[in-house]
Every structure is written in structure tokens, then in C-alpha cells.
C-alpha positions as CSV (number, residue, x, y, z in Angstrom):
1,X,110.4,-36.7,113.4
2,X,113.7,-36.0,113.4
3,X,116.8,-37.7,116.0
4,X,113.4,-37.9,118.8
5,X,111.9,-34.6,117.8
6,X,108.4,-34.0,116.9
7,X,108.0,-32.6,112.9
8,X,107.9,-28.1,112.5
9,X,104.3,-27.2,113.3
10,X,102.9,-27.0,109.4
11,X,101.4,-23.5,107.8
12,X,98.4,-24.4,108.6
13,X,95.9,-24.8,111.3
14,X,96.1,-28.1,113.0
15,X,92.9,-29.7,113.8
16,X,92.8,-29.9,117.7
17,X,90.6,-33.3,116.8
18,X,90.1,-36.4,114.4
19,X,86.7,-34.9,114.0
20,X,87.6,-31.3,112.8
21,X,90.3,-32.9,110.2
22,X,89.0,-31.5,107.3
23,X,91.8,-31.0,104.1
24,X,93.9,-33.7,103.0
25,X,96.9,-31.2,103.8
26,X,95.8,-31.7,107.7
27,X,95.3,-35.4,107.0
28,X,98.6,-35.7,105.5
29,X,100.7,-34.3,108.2
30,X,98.9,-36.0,111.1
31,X,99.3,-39.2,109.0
32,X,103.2,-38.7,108.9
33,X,103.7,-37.3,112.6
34,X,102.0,-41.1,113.7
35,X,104.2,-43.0,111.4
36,X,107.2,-41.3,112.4
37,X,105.7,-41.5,115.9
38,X,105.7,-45.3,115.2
39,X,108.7,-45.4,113.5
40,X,110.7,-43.9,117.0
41,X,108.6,-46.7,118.8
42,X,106.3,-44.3,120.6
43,X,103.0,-45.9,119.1
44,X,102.5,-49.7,119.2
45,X,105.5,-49.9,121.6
46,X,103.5,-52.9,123.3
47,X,102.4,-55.0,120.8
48,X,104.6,-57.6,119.9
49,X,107.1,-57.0,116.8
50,X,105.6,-60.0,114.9
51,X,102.6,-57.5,114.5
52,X,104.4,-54.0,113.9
53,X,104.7,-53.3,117.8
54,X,107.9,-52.8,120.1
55,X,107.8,-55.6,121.9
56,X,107.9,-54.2,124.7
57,X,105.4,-54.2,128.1
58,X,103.5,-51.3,130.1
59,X,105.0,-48.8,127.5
60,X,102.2,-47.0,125.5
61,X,100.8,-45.4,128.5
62,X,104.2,-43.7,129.0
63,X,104.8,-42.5,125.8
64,X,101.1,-41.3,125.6
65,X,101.8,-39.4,128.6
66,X,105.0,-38.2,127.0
67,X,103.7,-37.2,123.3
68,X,101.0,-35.3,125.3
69,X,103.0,-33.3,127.8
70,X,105.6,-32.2,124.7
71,X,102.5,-30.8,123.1
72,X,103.0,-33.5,120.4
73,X,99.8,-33.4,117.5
74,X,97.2,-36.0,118.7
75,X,97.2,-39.4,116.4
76,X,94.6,-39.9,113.7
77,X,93.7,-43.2,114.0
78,X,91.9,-42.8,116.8
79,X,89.2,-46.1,116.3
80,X,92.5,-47.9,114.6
81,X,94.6,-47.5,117.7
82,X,91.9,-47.8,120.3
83,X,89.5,-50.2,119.2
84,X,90.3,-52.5,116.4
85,X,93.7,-52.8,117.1
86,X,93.3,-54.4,120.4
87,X,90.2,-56.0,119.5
88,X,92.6,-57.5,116.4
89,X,95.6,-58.0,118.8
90,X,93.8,-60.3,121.3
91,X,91.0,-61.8,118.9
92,X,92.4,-61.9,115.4
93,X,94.1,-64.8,113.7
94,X,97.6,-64.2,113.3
95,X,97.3,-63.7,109.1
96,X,94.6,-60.9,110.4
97,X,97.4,-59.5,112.6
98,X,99.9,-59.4,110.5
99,X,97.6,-57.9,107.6
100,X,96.4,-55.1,109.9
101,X,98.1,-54.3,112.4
102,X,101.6,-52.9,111.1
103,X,99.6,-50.3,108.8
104,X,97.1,-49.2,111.5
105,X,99.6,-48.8,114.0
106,X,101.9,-46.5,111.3
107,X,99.4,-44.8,110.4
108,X,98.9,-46.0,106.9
109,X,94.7,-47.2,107.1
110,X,92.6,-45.0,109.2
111,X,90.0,-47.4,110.6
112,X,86.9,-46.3,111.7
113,X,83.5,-47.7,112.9
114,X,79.5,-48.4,111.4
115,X,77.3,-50.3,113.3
116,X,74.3,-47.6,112.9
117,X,70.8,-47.4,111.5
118,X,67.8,-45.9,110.5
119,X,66.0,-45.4,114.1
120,X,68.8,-46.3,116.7
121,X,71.0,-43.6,115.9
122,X,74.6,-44.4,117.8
123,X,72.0,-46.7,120.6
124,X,72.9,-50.4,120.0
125,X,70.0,-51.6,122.0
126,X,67.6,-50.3,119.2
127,X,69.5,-51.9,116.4
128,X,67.0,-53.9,114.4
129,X,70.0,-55.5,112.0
130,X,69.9,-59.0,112.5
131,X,72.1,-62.3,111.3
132,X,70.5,-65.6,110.3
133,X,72.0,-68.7,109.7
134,X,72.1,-70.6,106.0
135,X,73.6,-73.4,105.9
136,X,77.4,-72.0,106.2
137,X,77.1,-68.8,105.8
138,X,75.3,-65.8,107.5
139,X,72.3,-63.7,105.7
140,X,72.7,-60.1,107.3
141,X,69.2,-58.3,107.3
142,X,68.9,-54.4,107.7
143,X,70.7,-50.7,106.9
144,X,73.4,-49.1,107.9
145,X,73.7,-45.2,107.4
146,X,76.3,-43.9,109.9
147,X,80.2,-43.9,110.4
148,X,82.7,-43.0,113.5
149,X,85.4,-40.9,112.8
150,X,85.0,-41.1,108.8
151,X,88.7,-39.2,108.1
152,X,89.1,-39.2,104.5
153,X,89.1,-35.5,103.2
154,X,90.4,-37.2,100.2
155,X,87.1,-37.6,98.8
């Protein structure tokens, strides 16, 4: 992004989803368009600057709206930015926030979700995984096979 204005569109074919990203040239360039996104305050613009955000308050819904209507690339970190990050933002401690949230919101970790297994498929009421206390510590009991939005074409 350059002086407010989205990147060239690349050679190549941009995936119209995070789930058809499939060369680390695609990666790559959707990576950058959300950091410079981030960098022009258009992504995180309401989380508070202590945590990588703007600061500011009933913003990202705007500049959603914007990115979209300009026909702007979509952003890659689609479980980052929609899930962990808020989960993080209102749940984490504040060494959490500061360790995560900068780099999701720029675009620099893709996050993504597991919480799948043999039988249950993507239905959490048939998880069989269980948790049982020892002492201080939990002993996690059962398999996990499955990822959301796994982008890493980088092998």
C-alpha cells in the first residue's frame, strides 16, 4: 500500500478465499496487503495500541466495509483476526497480548484452529477428548486429526 492505495494486483491469480491459497507466491502477497493494511490502521483499528491496534472505537466495521467496497484482497488470517484475536483481546493476560496480538493483527502468524477427532469430524458434541486433573497440572486424553484454515503452502 502506497500513500492509502491498495498494492498492483500481482501476475497471478488471487485466491478469492483463505481456503484456495495454495503457492507461497499467493500467501506472500496476501500476507503483505494485511500488514500494509495494518500498517495504514485499516486492521486492528480498535484494539488498543498497547496491543498493536489503533486505539480507536467502532472502527473495524468501517474500514471492513471500505477494504470491501474498493475491491481490496480479502485478509488471510481469517481465524487470527476473527477468533483468537478477540478471544486473546478480552481473555488473555496482558504478556499473552502483547506476544500475539501485534503479529496476528499484521499479518505476520496466520493462526488457525484443531479441536477435531477421529469420529466427531468438525461436531464438538461428539468430541470424546477429555482433561483430568493431576495434582497441578492437566492430563489431556485423545486424538486430534483436523485443522481450520491450515495456510502454509510453505510446506
Amino acid at each position: 500500500m502506497v500513500e492509502g492505495q491498495p498494492a498492483p494486483k500481482p501476475s497471478f491469480r488471487l485466491p478469492q478465499s483463505p481456503i484456495e491459497i495454495a503457492t507461497t507466491e499467493q500467501l506472500d502477497y496476501l500476507r503483505a496487503w494485511q500488514r500494509s493494511a495494518h500498517e495504514a490502521g485499516l486492521v486492528g483499528c480498535d484494539y488498543p495500541r498497547e496491543f498493536g491496534g489503533g486505539g480507536r472505537r467502532d472502527c473495524q466495521s468501517i474500514a471492513n466495509e471500505e477494504m470491501q467496497s474498493a475491491g481490496a484482497p480479502f485478509l488471510p488470517n481469517v481465524v487470527g483476526l476473527g477468533m483468537a484475536g478477540p478471544t486473546l483481546l478480552h481473555h488473555g493476560s496482558d504478556e499473552q497480548k502483547k506476544r500475539f496480538l501485534p503479529a496476528l493483527l499484521a499479518g505476520e502468524e496466520i493462526w488457525c484452529q484443531g479441536f477435531s477427532e477421529p469420529g466427531a469430524g468438525s461436531d464438538l458434541a461428539s468430541v470424546q477428548t477429555f482433561a483430568r486433573r493431576d495434582g497441578e497440572r492437566w492430563i489431556i486424553n485423545g486424538h486430534k486429526t483436523w485443522t481450520s484454515w491450515p495456510i502454509s503452502p510453505r510446506g
